[in-house]
Every structure is written in structure tokens, then in C-alpha cells.
C-alpha positions in Angstrom: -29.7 -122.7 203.8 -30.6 -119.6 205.9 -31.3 -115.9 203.9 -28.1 -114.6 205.9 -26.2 -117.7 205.2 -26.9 -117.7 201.2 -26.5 -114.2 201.2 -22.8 -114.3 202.4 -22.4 -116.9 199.8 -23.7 -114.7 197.1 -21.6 -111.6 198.6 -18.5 -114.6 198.3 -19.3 -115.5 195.1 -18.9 -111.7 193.4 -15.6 -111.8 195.0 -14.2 -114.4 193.6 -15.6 -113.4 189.7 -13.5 -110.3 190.5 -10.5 -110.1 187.7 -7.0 -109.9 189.3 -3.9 -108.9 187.4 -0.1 -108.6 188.8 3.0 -108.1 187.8 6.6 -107.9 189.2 9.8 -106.6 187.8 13.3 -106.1 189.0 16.2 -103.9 187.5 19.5 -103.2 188.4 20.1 -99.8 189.5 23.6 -99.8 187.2 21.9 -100.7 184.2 19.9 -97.7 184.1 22.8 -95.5 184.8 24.7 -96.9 182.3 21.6 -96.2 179.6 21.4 -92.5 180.5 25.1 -91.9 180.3 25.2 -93.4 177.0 21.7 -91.9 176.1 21.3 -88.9 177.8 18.1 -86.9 177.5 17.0 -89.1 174.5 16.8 -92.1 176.9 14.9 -90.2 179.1 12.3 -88.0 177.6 11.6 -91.7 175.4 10.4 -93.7 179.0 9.5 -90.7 181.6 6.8 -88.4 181.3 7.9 -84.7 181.7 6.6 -84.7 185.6 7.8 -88.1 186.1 11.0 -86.4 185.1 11.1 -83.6 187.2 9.6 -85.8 190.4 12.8 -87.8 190.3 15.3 -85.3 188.9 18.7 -86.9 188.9 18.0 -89.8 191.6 18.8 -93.0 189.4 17.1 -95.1 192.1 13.9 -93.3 191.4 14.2 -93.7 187.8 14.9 -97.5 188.4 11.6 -97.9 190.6 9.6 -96.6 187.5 11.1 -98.5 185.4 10.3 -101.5 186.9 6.6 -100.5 187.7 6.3 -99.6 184.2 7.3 -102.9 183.0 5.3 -104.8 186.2 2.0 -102.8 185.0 2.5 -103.8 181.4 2.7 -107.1 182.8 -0.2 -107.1 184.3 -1.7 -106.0 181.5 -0.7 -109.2 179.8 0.9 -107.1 177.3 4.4 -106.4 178.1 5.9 -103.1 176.7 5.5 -102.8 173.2 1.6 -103.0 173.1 1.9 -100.0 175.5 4.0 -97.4 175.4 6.4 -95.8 178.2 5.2 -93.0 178.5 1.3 -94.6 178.9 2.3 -95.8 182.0 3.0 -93.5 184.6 4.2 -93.3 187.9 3.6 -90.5 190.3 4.0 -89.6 193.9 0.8 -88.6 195.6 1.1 -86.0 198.1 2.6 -88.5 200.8 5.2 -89.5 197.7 3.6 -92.8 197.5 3.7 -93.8 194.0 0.8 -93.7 192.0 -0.3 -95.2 188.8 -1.7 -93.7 185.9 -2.2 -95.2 182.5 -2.9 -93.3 179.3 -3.5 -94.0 175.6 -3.3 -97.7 174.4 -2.8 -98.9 178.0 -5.6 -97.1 179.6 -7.7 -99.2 177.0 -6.1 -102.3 177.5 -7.3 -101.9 181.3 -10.5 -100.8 180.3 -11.1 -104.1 178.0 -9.5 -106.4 180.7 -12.1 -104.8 183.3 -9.7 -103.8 185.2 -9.9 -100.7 187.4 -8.0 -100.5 190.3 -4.2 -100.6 190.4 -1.8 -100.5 193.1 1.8 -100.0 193.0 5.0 -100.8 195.5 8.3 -99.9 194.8 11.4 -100.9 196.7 14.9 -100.1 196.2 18.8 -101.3 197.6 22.3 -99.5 196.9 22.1 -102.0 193.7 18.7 -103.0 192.6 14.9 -101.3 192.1 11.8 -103.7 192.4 7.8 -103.0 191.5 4.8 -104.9 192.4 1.7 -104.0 190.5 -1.6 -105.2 191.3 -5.0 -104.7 189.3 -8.4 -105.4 190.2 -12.1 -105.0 188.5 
């Protein structure tokens, strides 16, 4: 085999001992509505961060999309919620209001054990239904 040949093998071969973590979750949009007018503020300030809070004010759909890319990173994670907090898992816009994701606390060190350090997140929304696609690599 040729030195450029094995070397693209070897460059081939780190890429595919890369870890990959995803995870996908819907919600109805209703549902959520339906929590914070039975709830209220203790709904809220218990699964949003204080800026993730005042990034989506009163826009249910916004607050769905979270949602589900809180539960999709915990997923990915391998977790679910319960090992990780809400609030360790947050979602920002950046300055182009793509969302962001930031984890703190347990599930920052969750990541850090799985090797995983890079995450991407998607979220979609319809009149009725949020969605979230999270994606780790490390």
C-alpha cells in the first residue's frame, strides 16, 4: 500500500473511532400549554433557565422546542431526564437565534465521561407540534 494510500486509511480509521450520540424528541405544543396554565411560574422556573425564560417570553412554541431538545440531549446522553436535571440542559439562541446547547452540572459530566464534545441542535415547530434533533460527537 502506498504512504498516501495508508495514510488516508489511518486519517479513515480516527473517524470512525469517533463516539456519536443523538437523540430525537417530539411534543405537542398543547400539552405544554396546558402544564403552564395549570402550573404557572412553578412549571416554568422548574425546566427553563432564567435566560431561557426571558429568550422565549410567552411564545409556547419556543418553550415546546426546548423542551424537546432538553429531552433529545438527555437522550443522547443515554440518560434520559432524571440523571440530568432541566435546568443542566440549556438551550439558547446565538446571535443569529440559532439554538445553542449548553450543558451544566451532572450533564456537563455525563458528556465529559461519554467523550463527548460537540453538540448540535435543530428545532422545528408546526401550529401543533415542537420537534429537536440533538447530535453529539468526540
Amino acid at each position: 500500500m502506498s504512504t498516501g494510500l495508508r495514510s488516508l486509511w489511518q486519517d479513515r480509521s480516527e473517524v470512525y473511532m469517533m463516539k456519536l450520540a443523538t437523540g430525537v424528541d417530539l411534543i405537542e405544543i398543547a400539552r405544554i400549554e396546558e402544564v403552564i396554565s395549570r402550573h404557572g411560574k412553578h412549571y416554568l422556573e422548574r425546566i427553563y433557565t432564567p435566560a431561557e425564560l426571558e429568550q422565549c417570553g410567552k411564545r409556547t412554541e419556543s418553550l415546546a422546542g426546548r423542551f424537546a431538545a432538553k429531552e433529545a440531549a438527555a437522550k443522547a446522553l443515554g440518560s434520559g431526564i432524571g440523571d440530568v436535571a432541566w435546568q443542566e440542559v440549556e438551550i439558547l439562541g446565538d446571535e443569529q437565534n440559532a439554538p445553542k446547547l449548553t450543558l451544566h452540572g451532572a450533564a456537563k459530566q455525563k458528556a465529559e465521561e461519554l467523550g463527548l464534545v460537540t453538540w448540535s441542535v435543530s428545532i422545528s415547530h408546526s401550529q401543533s407540534h415542537s420537534v429537536a434533533v440533538v447530535v453529539a460527537i468526540g
